[in-house]
C-alpha positions as CSV (number, residue, x, y, z in Angstrom):
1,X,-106.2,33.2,-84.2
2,X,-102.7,34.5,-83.3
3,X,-104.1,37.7,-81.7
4,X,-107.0,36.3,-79.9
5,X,-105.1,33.5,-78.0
6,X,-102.4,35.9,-76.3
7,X,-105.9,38.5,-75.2
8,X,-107.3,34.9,-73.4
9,X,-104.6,34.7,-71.5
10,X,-103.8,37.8,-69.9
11,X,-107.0,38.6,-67.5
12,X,-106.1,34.9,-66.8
13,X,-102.8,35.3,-65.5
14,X,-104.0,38.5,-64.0
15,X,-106.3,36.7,-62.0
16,X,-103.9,33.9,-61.1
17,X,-101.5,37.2,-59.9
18,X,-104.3,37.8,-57.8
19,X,-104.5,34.7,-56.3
20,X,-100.9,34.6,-55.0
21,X,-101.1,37.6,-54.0
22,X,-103.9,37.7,-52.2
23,X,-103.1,34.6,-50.0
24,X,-99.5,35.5,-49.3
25,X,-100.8,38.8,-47.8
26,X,-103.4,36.7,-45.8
27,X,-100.4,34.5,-44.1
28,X,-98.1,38.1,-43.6
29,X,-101.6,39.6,-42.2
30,X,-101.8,36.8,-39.6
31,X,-98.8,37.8,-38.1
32,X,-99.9,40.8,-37.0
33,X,-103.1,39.3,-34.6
34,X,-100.8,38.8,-31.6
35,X,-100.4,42.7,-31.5
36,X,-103.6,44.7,-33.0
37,X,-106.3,41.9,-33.3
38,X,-107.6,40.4,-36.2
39,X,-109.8,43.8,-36.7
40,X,-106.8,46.5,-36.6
41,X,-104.9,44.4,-39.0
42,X,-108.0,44.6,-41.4
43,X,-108.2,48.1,-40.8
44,X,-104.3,48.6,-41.2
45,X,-104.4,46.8,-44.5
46,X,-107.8,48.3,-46.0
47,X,-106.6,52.2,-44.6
48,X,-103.5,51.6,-46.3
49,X,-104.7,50.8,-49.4
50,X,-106.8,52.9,-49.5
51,X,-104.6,56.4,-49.0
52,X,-102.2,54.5,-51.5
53,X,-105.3,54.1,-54.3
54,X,-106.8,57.8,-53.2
55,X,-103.4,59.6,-53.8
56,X,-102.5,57.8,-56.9
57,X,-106.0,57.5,-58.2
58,X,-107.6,60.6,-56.7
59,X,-111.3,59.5,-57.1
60,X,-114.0,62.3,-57.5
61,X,-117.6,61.3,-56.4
62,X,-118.9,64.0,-57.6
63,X,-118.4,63.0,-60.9
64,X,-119.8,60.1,-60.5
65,X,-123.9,59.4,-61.0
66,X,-125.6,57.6,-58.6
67,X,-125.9,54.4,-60.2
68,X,-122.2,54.6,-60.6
69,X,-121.8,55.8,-56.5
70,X,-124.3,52.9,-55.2
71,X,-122.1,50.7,-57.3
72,X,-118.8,51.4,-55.1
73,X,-121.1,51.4,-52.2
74,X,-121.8,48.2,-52.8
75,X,-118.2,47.5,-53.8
76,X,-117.3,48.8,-50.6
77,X,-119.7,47.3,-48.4
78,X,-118.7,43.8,-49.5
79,X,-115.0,44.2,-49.6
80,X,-115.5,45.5,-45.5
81,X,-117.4,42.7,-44.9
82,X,-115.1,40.0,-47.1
83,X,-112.1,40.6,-45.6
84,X,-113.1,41.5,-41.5
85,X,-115.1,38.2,-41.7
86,X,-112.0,36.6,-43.3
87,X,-109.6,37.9,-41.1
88,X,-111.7,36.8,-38.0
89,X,-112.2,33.4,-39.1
90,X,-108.4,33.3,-39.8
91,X,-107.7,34.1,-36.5
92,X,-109.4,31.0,-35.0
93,X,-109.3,28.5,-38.2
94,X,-105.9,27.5,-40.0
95,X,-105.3,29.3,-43.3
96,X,-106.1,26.4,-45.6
97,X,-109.1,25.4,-43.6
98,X,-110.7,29.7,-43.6
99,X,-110.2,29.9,-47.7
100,X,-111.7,26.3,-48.0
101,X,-115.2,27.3,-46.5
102,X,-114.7,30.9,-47.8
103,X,-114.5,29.3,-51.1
104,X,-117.8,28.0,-50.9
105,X,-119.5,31.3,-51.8
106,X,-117.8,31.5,-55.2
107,X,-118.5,28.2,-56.0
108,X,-122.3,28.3,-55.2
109,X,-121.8,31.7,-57.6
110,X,-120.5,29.3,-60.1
111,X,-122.5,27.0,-60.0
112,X,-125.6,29.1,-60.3
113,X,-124.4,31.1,-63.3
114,X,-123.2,27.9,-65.0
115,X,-125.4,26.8,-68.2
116,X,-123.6,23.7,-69.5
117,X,-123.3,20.6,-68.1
118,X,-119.7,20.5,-68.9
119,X,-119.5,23.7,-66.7
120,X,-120.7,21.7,-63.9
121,X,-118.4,19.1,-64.0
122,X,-115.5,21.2,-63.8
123,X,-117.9,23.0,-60.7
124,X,-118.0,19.3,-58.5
125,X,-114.3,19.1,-59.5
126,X,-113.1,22.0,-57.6
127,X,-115.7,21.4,-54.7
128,X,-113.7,18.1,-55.0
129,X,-110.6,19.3,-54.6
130,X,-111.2,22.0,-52.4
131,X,-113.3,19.5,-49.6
132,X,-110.0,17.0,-49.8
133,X,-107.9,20.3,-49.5
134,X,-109.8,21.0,-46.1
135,X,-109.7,17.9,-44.8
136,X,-106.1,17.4,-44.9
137,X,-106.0,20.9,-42.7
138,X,-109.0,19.5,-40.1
139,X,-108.0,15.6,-39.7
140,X,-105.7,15.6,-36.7
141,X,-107.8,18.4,-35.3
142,X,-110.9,17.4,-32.9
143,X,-113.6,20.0,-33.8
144,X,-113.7,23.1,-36.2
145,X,-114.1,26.5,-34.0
146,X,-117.9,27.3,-35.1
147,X,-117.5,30.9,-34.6
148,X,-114.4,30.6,-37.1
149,X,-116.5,28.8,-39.4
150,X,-119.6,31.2,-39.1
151,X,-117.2,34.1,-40.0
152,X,-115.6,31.9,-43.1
153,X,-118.8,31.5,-44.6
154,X,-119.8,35.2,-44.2
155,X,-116.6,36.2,-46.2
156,X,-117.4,33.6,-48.6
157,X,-121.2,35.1,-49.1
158,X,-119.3,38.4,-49.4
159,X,-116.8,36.9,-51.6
160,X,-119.7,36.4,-54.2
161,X,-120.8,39.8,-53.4
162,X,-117.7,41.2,-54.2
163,X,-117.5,39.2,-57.9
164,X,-121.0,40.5,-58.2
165,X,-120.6,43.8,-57.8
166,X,-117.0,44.0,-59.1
167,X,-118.2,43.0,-62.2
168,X,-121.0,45.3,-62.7
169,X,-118.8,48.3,-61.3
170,X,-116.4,47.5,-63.9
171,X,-118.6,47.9,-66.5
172,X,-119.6,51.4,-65.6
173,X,-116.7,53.0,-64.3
174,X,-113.0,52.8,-65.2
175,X,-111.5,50.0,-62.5
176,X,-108.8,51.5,-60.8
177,X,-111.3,54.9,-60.0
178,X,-113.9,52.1,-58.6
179,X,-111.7,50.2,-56.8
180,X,-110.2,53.3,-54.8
181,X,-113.3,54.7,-54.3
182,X,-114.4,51.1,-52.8
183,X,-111.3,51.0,-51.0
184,X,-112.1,54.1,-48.9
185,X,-115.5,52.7,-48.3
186,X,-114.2,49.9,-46.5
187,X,-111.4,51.4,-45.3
188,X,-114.3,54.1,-43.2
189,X,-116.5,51.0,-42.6
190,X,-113.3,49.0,-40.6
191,X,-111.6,51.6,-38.9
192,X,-113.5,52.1,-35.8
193,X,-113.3,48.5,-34.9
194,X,-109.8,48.7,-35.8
195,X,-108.8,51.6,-34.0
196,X,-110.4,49.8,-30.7
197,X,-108.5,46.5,-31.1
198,X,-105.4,47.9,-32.6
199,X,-104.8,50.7,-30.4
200,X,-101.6,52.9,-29.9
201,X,-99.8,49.7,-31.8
202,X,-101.3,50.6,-35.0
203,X,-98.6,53.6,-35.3
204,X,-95.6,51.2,-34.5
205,X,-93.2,51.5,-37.4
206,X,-92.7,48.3,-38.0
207,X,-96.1,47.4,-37.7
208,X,-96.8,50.3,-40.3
209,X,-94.3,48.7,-42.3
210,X,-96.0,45.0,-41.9
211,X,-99.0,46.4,-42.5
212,X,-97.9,48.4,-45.7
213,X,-96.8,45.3,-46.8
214,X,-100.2,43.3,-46.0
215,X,-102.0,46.0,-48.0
216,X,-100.0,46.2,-51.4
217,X,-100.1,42.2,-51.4
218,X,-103.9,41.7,-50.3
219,X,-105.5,44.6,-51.6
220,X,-103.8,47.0,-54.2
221,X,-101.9,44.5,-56.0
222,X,-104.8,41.8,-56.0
223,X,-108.2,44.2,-56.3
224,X,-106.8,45.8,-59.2
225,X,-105.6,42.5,-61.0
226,X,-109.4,41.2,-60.5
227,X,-111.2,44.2,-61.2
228,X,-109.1,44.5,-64.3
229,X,-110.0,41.1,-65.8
230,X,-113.9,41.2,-65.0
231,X,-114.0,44.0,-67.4
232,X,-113.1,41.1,-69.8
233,X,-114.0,37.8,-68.0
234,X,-117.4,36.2,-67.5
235,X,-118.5,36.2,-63.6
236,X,-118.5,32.4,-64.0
237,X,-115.3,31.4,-65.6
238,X,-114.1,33.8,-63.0
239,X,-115.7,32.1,-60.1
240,X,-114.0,28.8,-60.9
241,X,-110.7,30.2,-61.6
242,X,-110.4,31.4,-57.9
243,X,-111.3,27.7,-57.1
244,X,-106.8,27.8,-57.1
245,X,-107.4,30.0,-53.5
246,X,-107.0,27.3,-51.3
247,X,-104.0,26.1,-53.0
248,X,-102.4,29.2,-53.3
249,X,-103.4,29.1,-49.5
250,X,-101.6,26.2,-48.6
251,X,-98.5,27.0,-50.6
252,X,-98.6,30.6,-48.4
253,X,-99.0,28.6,-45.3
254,X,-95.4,26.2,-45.9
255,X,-93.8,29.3,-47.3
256,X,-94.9,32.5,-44.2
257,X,-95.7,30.0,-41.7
258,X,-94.3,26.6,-42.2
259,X,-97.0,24.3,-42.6
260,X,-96.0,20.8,-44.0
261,X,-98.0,19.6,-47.3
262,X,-99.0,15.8,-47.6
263,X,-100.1,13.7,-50.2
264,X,-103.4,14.1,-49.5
265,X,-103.0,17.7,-49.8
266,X,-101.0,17.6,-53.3
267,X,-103.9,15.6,-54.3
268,X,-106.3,17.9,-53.8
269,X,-104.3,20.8,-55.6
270,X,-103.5,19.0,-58.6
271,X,-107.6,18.4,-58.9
272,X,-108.1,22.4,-58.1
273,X,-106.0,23.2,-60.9
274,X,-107.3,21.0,-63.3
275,X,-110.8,22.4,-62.8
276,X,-109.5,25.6,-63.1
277,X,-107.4,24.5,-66.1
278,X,-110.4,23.1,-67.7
279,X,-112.9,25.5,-66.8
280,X,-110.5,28.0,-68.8
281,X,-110.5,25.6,-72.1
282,X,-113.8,24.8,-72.2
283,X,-115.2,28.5,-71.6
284,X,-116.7,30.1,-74.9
């Protein structure tokens, strides 16, 4: 009993590290559209992690078999698609309002893999919270940009991807090798796009050092957290836990950017939480 609580909570709190991170790296990210575009800060942040992983990692596909290679493909391929669709719809949607739709792909993953009515309760709870969440960011606002939107939803159907894959990549090859090898996937996939937003501004120093930044707090630091507790975690238990996004979203917008929370707003992160909270209790 005294061993097996302590081992529950760590992929936990590695995932809720994750979460912070993750969103706090979104908000520094964002800074950097006025100069290189929402697709050269992608690629800064995915290239960057990527030569950070390879040299501390130093992944060898050729020791890899192919089931293990299509897996960080497919690893690769979502996290490309995750986070240019992300950035995009970031760039024309406010933070709180992007990870609120984005969400919706891990909680459709949820609910799908749920078995348990219980498991769906805390499911509508979260899609609760996170629609109150979103409408806090859209009320004073006359229309959502329906490009932005498109692109939210597409992270969020990568989003799922990348859980999906994550977790079967995790079970085959050892998490930090996957994740760099991922990492330089996407990192090939965005840099073209990247190179023709970004420009000669993508070797400004202190864009290089923003951009550093961006990739330790939304890639390295995150990726590894979550790749790291799907070895351990159920896909589903998962899926709801990162139902705290869009609240770790808003607390990264008053922080980086200075949005103002309401009551509304604390409303709908206190009922996040507690689905998270409770998906975590009731989980076998």
């Amino acid at each position: 009993m005294t061993g097996t609580s302590p081992s529950r909570l760590v992929p936990v709190l590695w995932v809720l590290g994750s979460v912070l991170s993750v969103q706090f790296g979104a908000a520094f990210g964002s800074t950097l559209f006025d100069t290189v575009g929402a697709s050269g800060a992608v690629s800064l942040r995915l290239t960057i992690a990527a030569l950070i992983l390879g040299l501390l990692v130093r992944p060898r596909w050729r020791r890899w078999t192919r089931p293990q290679q299509q897996g960080i493909l497919a690893l690769g391929i979502a996290l490309a698609v995750m986070n240019s669709a992300f950035y995009e719809a970031l760039a024309r949607l406010p933070l709180g309002t992007t990870v609120t739709i984005e969400f919706l792909g891990p909680l459709t993953l949820a609910a799908v893999l749920s078995r348990r009515i219980r498991d769906g309760v805390w499911v509508l709870a979260a899609l609760a919270g996170v629609l109150l969440l979103g409408l806090r960011d859209t009320a004073d606002a006359e229309a959502l940009d329906a490009v932005g939107v498109a692109f939210a939803l597409t992270a969020g159907a990568a989003w799922a991807g990348y859980i999906i894959a994550g977790s079967h990549l995790a079970a085959t090859v050892p998490s930090a090798d996957g994740l760099a090898g991922a990492s330089i996937v996407a990192a090939v996939l965005t840099l073209p796009l990247g190179a023709i937003s970004g420009g000669t501004a993508l070797f400004d120093p202190l864009i290089l050092a923003v951009g550093a930044a961006v990739a330790l707090l939304s890639s390295v630091i995150p990726y590894t957290l979550e790749l790291r507790a799907l070895q351990v975690m159920s896909k589903k238990v998962f899926a709801v836990l990162i139902a705290l996004e869009p609240a770790a979203a808003t607390l990264a917008g008053v922080v980086v950017l200075g949005q103002v929370l309401g009551l509304q707003a604390l409303a709908a992160i206190a009922l996040v939480v507690a689905a998270g909270i409770g998906s975590v209790l009731s989980a076998r």
